[in-house]
N, C-alpha and C positions, 0 to 999 in steps of 0.2 A: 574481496570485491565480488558482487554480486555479480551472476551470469547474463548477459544481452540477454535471453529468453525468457529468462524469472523479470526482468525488467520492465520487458516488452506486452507478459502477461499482465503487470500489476497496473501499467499506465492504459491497458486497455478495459481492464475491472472499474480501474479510477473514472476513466471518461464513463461507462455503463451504469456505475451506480451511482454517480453524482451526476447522470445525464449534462456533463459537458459539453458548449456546442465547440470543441475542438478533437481535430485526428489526435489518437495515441501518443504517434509521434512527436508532436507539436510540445508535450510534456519533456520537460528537459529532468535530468536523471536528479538534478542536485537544486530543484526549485522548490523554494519551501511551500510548502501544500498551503497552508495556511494563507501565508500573505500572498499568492499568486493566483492560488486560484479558490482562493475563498471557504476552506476547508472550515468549516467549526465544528462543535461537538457531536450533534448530530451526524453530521457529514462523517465524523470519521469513525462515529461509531456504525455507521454503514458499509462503510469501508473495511471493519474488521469483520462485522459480519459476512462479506466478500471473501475475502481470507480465507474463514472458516470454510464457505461452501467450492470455492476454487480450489483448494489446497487439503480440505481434509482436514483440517487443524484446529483445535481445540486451545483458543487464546483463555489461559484461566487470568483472574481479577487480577492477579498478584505479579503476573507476568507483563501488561500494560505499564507501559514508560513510553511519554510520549518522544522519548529519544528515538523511537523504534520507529516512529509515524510521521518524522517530519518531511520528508521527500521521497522520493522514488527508491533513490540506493539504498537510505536507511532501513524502509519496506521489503526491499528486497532480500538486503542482508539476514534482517531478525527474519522473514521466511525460509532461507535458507538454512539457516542456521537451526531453529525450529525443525521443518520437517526432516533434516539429518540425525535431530535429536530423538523422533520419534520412531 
């Protein structure tokens, strides 16, 4: 399980770069991006780019599964997971 702080930073990336008009907060850890708050492909390739500059992290093509992108926890985890990795 990913850390409250890794969580905390990633729902406050998600409000910034999809200009959300809601607090961080308000994002529940286990809500699917998609159907809640209206993530599409754009959107979320925004959101990896966020990643990248938040995190330092170089997501290669091969490594994108949107298993990794669908909510907060799952975001969380593949970044933890990830930057342990590197």
């Amino acid at each position: 399980m990913a850390s409250a702080e890794t969580k905390r930073e990633i729902k406050q990336m998600i409000v910034e770069q999809l200009f959300l008009p809601i607090a961080p907060e308000e994002i529940e850890d286990t809500a699917p991006l998609m159907d809640t708050y209206g993530v599409d492909s754009v959107a979320l390739f925004s959101l990896i780019v966020g990643l990248e500059t938040v995190y330092g992290l170089t997501i290669e093509e091969s490594e994108f599964r949107l298993a990794y992108f669908l909510d907060v926890e799952s975001i969380a985890n593949f970044v933890e997971t990830k930057t342990k990795g590197e």
